[in-house]
C-alpha positions as CSV (number, residue, x, y, z in Angstrom):
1,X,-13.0,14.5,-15.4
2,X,-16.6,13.7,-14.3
3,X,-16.5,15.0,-10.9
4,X,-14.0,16.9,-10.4
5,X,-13.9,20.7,-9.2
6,X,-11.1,23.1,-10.3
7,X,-8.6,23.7,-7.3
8,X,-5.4,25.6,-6.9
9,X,-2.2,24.4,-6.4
10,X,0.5,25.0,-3.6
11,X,2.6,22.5,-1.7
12,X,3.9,23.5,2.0
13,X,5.6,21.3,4.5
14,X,4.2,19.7,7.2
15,X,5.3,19.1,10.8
16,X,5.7,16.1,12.0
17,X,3.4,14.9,14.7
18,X,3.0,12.0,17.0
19,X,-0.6,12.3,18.6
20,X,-1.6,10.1,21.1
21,X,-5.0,9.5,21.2
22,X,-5.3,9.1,25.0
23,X,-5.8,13.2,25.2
24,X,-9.1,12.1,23.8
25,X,-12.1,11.5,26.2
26,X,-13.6,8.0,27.0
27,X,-16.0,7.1,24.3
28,X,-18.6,4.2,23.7
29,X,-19.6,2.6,20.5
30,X,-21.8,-0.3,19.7
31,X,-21.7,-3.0,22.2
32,X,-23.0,-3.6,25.4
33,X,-22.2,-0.3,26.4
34,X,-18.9,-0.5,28.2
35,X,-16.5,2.8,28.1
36,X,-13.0,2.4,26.8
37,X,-10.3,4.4,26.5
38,X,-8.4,4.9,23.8
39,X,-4.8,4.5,24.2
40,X,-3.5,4.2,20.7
41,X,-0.4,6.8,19.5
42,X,-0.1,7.2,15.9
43,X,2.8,9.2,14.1
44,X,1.8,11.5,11.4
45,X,3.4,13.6,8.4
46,X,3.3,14.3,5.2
47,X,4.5,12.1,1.9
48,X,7.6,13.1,0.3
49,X,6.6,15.9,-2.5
50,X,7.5,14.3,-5.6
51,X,10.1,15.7,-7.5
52,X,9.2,19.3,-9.2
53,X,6.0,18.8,-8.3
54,X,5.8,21.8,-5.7
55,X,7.2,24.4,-8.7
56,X,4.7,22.7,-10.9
57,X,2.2,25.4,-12.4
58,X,-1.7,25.0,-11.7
59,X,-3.0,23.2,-14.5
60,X,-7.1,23.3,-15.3
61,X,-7.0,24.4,-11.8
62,X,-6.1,21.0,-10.1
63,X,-3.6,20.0,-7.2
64,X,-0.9,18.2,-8.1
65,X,-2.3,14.8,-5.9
66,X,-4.5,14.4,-3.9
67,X,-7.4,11.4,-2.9
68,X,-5.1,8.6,-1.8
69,X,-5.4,5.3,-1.6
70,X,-3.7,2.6,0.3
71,X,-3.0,-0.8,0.5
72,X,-0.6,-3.5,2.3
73,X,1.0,-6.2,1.1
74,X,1.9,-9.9,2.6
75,X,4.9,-8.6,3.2
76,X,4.2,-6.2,5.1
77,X,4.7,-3.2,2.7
78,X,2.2,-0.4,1.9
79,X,1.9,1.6,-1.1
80,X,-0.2,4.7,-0.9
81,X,-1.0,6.0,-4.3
82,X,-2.4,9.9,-5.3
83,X,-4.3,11.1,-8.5
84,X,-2.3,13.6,-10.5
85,X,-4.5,15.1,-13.6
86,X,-1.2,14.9,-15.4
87,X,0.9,11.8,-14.3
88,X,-1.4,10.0,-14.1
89,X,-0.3,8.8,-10.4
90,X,1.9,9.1,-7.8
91,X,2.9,6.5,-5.5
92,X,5.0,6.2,-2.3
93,X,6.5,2.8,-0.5
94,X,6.9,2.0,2.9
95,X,9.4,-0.8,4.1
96,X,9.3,0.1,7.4
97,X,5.6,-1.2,8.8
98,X,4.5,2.6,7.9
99,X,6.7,4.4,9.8
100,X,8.5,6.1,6.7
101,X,7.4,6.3,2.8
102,X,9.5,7.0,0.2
103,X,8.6,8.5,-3.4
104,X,8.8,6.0,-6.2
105,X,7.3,7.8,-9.1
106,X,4.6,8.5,-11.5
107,X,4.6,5.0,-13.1
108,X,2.2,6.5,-16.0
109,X,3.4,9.4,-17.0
110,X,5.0,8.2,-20.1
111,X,2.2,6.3,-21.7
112,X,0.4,8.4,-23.9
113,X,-3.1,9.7,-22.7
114,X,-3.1,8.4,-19.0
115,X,-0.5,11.3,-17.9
116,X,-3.5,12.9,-17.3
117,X,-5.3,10.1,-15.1
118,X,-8.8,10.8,-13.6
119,X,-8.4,8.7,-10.6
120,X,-6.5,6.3,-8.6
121,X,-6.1,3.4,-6.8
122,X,-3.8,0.2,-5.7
123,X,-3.6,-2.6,-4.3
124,X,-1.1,-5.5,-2.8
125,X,-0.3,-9.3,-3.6
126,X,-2.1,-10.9,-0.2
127,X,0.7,-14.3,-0.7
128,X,4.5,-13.4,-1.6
129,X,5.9,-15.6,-4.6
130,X,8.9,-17.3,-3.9
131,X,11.9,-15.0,-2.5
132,X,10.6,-11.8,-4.3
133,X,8.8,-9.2,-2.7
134,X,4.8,-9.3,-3.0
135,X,3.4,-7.9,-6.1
136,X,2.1,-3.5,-5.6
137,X,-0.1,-2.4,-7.9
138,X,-1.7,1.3,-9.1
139,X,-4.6,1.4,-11.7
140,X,-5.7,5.1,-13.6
141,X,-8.2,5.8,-15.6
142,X,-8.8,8.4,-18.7
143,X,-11.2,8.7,-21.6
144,X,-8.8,6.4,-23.4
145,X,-9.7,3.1,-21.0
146,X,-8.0,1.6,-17.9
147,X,-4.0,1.4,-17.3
148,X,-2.7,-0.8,-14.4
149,X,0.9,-0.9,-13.0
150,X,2.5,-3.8,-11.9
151,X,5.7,-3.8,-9.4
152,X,7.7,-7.3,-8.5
153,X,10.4,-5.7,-6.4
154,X,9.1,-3.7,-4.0
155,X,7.8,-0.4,-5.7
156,X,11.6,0.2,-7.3
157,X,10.0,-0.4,-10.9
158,X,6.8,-1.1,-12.5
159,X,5.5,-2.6,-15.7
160,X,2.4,-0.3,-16.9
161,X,-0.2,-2.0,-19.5
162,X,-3.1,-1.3,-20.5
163,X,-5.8,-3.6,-19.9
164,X,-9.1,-1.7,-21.3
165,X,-12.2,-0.5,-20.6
166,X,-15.8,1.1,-22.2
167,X,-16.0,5.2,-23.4
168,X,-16.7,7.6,-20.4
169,X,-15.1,4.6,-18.1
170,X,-14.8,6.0,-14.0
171,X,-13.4,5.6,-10.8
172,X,-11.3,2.5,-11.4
173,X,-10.9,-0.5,-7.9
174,X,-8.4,-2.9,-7.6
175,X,-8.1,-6.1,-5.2
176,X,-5.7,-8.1,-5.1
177,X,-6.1,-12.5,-4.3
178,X,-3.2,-14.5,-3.7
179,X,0.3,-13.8,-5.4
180,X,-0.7,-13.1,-8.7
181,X,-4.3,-12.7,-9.5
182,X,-6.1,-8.5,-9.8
183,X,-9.3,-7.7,-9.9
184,X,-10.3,-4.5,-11.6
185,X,-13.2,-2.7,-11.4
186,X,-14.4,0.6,-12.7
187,X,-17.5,2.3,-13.8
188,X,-18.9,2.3,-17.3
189,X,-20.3,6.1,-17.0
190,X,-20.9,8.0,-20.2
191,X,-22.0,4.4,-21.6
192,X,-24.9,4.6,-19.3
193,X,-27.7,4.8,-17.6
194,X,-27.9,2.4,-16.6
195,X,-24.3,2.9,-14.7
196,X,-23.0,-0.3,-14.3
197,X,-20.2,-1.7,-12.6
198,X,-17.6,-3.3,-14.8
199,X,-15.3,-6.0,-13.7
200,X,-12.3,-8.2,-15.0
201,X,-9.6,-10.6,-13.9
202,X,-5.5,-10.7,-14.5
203,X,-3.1,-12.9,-14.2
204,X,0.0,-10.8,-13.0
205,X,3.1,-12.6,-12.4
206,X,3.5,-12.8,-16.4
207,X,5.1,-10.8,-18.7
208,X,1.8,-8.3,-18.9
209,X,-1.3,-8.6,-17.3
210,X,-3.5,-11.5,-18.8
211,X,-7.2,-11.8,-18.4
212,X,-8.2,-15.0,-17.0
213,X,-11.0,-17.4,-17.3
214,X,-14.4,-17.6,-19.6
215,X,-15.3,-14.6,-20.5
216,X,-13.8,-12.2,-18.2
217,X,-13.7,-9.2,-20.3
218,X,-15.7,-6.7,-18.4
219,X,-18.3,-8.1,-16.8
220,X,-21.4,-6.4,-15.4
221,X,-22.3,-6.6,-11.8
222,X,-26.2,-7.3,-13.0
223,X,-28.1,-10.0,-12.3
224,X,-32.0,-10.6,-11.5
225,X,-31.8,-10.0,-7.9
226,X,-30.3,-6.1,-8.7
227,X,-32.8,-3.6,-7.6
228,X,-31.0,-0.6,-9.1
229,X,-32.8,0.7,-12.3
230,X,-30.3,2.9,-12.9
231,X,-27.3,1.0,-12.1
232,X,-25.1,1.3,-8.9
233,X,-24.3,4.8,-9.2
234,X,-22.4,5.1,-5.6
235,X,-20.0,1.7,-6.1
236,X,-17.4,1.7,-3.1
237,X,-13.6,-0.7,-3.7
238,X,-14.3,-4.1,-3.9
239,X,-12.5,-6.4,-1.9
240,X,-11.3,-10.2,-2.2
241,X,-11.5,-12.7,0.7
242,X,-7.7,-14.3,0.5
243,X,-7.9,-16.2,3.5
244,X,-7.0,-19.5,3.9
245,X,-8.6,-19.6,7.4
246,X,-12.0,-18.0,5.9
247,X,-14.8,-20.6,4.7
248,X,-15.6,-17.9,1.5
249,X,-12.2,-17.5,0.4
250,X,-11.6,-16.2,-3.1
251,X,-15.5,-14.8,-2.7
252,X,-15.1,-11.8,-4.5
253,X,-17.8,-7.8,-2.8
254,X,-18.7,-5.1,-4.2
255,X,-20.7,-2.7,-2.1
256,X,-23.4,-1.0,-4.0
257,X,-25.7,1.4,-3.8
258,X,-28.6,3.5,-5.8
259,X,-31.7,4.4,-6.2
260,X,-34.5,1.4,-6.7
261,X,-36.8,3.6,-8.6
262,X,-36.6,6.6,-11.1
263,X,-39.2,8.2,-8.6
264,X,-36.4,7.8,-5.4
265,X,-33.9,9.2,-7.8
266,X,-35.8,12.3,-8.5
267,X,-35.9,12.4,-4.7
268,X,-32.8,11.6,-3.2
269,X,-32.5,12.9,-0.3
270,X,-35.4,11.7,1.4
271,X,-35.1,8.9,4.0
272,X,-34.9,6.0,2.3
273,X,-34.7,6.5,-1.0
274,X,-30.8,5.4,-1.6
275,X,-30.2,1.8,-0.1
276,X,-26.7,0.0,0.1
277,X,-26.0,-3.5,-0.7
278,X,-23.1,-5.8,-1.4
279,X,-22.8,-7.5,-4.6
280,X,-21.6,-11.0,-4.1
281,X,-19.2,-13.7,-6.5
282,X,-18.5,-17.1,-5.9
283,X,-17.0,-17.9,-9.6
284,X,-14.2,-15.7,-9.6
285,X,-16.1,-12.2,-10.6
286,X,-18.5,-13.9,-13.7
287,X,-21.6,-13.5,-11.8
288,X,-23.0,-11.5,-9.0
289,X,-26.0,-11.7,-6.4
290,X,-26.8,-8.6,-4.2
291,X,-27.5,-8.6,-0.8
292,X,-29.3,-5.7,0.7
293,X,-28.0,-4.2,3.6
294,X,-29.2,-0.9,4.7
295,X,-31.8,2.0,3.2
296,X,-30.4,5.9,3.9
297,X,-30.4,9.1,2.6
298,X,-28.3,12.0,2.4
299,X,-25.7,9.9,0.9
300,X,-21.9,10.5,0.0
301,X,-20.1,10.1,-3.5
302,X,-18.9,6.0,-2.7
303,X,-20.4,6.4,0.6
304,X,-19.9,2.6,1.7
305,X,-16.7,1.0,2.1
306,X,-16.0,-2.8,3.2
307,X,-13.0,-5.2,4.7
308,X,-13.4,-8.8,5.4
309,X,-11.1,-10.0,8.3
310,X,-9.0,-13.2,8.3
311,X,-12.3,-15.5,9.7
312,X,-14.4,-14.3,6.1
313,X,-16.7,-11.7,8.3
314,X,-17.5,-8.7,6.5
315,X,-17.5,-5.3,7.5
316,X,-19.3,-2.4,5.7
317,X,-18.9,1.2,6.5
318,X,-20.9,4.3,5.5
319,X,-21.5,7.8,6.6
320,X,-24.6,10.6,6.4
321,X,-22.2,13.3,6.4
322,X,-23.0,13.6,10.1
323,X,-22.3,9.9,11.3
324,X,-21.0,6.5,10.5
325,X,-22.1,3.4,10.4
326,X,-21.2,0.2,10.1
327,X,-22.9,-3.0,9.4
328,X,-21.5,-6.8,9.6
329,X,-22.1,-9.9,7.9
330,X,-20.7,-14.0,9.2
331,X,-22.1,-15.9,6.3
332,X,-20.5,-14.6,3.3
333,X,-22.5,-11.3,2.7
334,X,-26.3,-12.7,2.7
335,X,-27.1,-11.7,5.9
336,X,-26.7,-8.5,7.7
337,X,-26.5,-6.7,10.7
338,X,-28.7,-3.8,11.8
339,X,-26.3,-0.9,11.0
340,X,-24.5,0.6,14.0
341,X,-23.5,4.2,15.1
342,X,-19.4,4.1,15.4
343,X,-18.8,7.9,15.8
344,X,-18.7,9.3,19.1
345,X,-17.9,12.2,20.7
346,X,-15.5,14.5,20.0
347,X,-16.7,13.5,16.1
348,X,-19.8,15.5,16.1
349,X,-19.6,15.4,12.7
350,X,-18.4,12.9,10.5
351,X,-17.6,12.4,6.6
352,X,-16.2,9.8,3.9
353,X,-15.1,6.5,6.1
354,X,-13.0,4.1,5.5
355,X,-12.3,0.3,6.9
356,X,-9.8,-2.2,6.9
357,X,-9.6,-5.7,8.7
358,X,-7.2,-8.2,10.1
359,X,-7.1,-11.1,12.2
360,X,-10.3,-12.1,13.3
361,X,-12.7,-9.6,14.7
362,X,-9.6,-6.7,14.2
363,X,-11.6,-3.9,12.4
364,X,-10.3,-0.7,11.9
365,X,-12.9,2.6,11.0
366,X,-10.9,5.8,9.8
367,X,-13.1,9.3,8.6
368,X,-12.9,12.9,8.2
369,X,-14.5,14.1,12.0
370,X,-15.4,17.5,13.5
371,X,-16.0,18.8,17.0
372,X,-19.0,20.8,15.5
373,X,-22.5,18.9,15.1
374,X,-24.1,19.2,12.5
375,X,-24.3,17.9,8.6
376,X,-20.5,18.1,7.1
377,X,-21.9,19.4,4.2
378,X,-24.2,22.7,5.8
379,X,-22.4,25.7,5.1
380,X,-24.2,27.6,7.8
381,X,-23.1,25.2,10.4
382,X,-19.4,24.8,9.3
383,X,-18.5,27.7,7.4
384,X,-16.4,28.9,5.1
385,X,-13.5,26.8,4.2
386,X,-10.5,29.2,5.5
387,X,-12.1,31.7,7.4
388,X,-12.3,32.3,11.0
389,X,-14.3,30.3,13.7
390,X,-15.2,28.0,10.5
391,X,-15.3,24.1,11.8
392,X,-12.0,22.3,12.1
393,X,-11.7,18.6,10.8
394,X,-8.9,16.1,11.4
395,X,-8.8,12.5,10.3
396,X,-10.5,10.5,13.5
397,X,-9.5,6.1,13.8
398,X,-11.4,3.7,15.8
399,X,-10.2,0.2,16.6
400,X,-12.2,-2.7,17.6
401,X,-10.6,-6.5,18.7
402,X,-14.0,-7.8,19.0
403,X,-15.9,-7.4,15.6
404,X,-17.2,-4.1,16.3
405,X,-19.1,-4.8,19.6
406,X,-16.5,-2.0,21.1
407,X,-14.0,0.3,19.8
408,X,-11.3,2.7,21.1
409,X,-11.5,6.2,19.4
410,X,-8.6,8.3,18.8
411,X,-8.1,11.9,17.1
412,X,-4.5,10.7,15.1
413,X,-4.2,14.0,13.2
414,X,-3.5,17.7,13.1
415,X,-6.4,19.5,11.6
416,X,-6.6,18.8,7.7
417,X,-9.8,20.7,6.8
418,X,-11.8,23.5,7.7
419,X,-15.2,24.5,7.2
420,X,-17.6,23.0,5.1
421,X,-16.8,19.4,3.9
422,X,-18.6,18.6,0.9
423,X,-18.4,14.9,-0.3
424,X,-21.0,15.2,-3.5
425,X,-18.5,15.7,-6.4
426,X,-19.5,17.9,-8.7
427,X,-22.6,19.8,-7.2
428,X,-20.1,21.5,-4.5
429,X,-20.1,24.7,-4.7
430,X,-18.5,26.4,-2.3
431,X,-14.4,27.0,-2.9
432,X,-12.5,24.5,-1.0
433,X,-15.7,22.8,0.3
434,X,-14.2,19.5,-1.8
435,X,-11.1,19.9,-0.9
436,X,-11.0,16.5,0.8
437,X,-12.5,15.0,-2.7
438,X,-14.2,11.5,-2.3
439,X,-12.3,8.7,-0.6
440,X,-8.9,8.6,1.4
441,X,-8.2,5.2,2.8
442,X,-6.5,2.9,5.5
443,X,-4.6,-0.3,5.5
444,X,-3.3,-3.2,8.0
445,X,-0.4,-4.6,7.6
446,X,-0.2,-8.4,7.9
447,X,2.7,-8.9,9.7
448,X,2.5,-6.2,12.6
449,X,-1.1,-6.0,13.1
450,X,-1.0,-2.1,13.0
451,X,-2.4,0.5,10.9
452,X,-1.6,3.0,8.0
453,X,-3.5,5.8,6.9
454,X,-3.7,8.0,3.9
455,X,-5.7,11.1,4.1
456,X,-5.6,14.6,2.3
457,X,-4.7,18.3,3.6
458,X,-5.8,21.2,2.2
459,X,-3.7,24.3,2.0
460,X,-6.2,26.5,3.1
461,X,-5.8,25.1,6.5
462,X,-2.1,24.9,7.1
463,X,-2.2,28.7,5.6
464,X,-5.3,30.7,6.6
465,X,-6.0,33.7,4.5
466,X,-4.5,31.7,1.8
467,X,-6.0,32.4,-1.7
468,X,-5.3,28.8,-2.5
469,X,-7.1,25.1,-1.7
470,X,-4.5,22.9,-3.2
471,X,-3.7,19.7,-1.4
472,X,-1.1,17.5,-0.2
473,X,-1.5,14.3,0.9
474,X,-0.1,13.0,5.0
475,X,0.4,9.4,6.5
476,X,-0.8,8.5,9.9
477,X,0.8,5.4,11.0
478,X,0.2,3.4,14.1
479,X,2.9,2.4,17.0
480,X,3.5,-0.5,18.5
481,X,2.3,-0.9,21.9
482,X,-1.2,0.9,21.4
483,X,-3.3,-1.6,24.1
484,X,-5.1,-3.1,21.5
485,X,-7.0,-5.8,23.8
């Protein structure tokens, strides 16, 4: 695994929670400055523990899952998949708008090699085929290439195939257009520098997963107008516009970013020396422009993340380990916004982000937030994961209904962290400090307009003193009848 830290394993049950966000203060974001308060209620637990997985002895010193992703289908249902270093992945359905998951298994456990799966991530049909449920996929990746799983009814059984990849391959995306067609995307890694991104097409509703059109065996996301000498080393999930009411749909972003110079690489963490950008198809993922969006240092590990909402406007989010930001686009990615604070206090501190859209101007921002200020990633601020006074992080949502001119904030978790949260892979060096890894994500679901989130919890917080920082991984689900305006 490339950038992984060794971590300790123990599973211990949650309790549920319904948190209602309107113990939270007013807060402002963005906007023409008008306070709102946030009214939302979310309930929260913990995913069923797969089967044996709690008894399961620490192997290579990694947690049984952790790092979810999630995604929602036309349906309505969500699948929230977890890497396990040996199945490959776990995965849990909702039916229920959220409300409830249920374990459905570890689709890749029996194929030879990607039982040990580096990372994860899925995706959901965004049209239903005929009187079957919507498509869910999961995607893992190991030295051995890219596997993808395929369900047609409802998460109850998948087809797992193979579709490829280059040596060294890394952190594999999926998006989903339509009924049938995935996107995947991963990382060439050990074949670079330059670190390219690497994408391919698949017709799904076959037997297997066939690639589709000229040439769309792995293609590069290079083209003349790519700055990045080294390649986009911090690539965030792409995303598909499957709108029928959007003017780009079937345009096909990848948010980007890297270092336009060998000179800002050797320097990275002065201002401006990492810029973000969105790399933008029109021909179904065979070529790419890139679009520049913001310059900032200090950067995360797949620090940017983007939606597109139901109208084709595209939202990018990012974070500085202390705030986040977001930046829009209304003509298909070539144009940007200045980038915008969306933090506010109580998040004093603020790490990792994620974004999902909906309907038009419905944007939804989810991170890892403190009450402390300072950087997530300064030990001498935040402390010691575990120990006593150390800084106390819980997984913070913001809602806007107008594009992002004005959110509602809400706290929609018990603590899931404490202490120093580092988000830089494999240069963290404090125990626990990545306990929280490098992504977690959030979803909308098509037919109910509410959210799902899937975020990570560390042992060392639900036990303090603990000697272990393994992780299990919780749901936050909204409720109806949360004043969205």
């Amino acid at each position: 695994m490339q950038r992984r830290l060794a971590l300790s394993l123990a599973v211990t049950a949650l309790t549920v929670a319904t948190v209602a966000a309107s113990a939270a203060p007013p807060v402002r974001t963005g906007g023409n400055g008008r306070a709102l308060s946030p009214r939302s209620a979310f309930v929260a637990r913990p995913l069923p523990v797969p089967p044996g997985s709690s008894q399961r002895p620490v192997q290579s010193g990694f947690p049984d899952y952790f790092e979810p992703g999630i995604a929602a289908a036309a349906d309505g249902t969500f699948i929230i998949g977890g890497n396990s270093p040996w199945h490959g992945a776990y995965l849990w359905v909702s039916s229920d708008g959220g409300r409830h998951y249920r374990y459905v298994g570890a689709p890749f456990s029996a194929v030879p090699g990607f039982e040990n799966g580096q990372d994860t991530d899925v995706a959901a049909a965004t049209v239903v085929a005929g009187q079957r449920p919507a498509n869910l996929y999961a995607a893992t990746d190991y030295v051995a290439g890219i596997a993808v799983a395929v369900s047609h009814d409802g998460g109850h059984t998948f087809q797992v195939n193979q579709v490829g990849a280059v040596p060294g391959d890394d952190r594999p995306w999926l998006a989903a257009d339509g009924a049938c067609t995935l996107y995947v995307a991963y990382q060439n890694g050990d074949s670079g520098p330059p670190e390219r991104e690497m994408i391919s097409r698949f017709d799904t509703c076959g037997s297997a997963p066939r690639l589709e059109g000229v040439g769309a065996v792995s293609n590069p996301v290079q083209t003349p107008t790519d700055p990045y000498v080294l390649g986009g080393v911090y690539d965030g999930k792409l995303v598909v516009d499957s709108s029928p009411r959007s003017p780009y749909r079937h345009h096909l972003y990848l948010p980007q970013g890297g270092f336009e110079s060998v000179s800002a690489a050797n320097n990275p963490h002065q201002p401006g020396q990492v810029t973000l950008s969105v790399a933008v198809s029109t021909d179904n993922g065979l070529t790419f422009t890139l679009h520049r969006v913001a310059s900032d240092a200090n950067l995360e590990i797949w620090p940017d993340q983007l939606a597109v909402d139901s109208a084709g406007r595209l939202y990018l989010v990012w974070s500085d380990n202390t705030r986040v930001y977001l930046a829009t686009s209304a003509d298909g990615g070539r144009r940007w916004s200045a980038p915008q604070v969306v933090s506010a206090p109580p998040s004093r501190s603020a790490a990792l982000p994620a974004v999902a859209a909906g309907r038009r101007g419905q944007i939804d921002v989810v991170w890892y937030g403190s009450r402390r200020a300072g950087n997530s990633n300064d030990v001498t601020v935040m402390g010691t994961p575990g120990a006593k006074g150390a800084a106390r992080w819980q997984v913070y949502f913001a809602g806007s209904a107008d594009g992002g001119r004005h959110f509602r904030q809400a706290v929609v978790t018990p603590p899931v962290h404490t202490g120093i949260l580092c988000p830089l892979a494999n240069t963290c060096s404090v125990t626990g400090s990545r306990d929280m890894f490098e992504d977690f994500g959030v979803a909308i679901s098509p037919t109910t307009g509410l959210a799902s989130v899937a975020y990570g919890i560390d042992q060392i917080t639900l036990r303090p003193g603990s000697p272990t920082s393994g992780i299990v991984v919780g749901y936050a689900t909204q409720l109806p009848d949360t004043g969205r305006e």
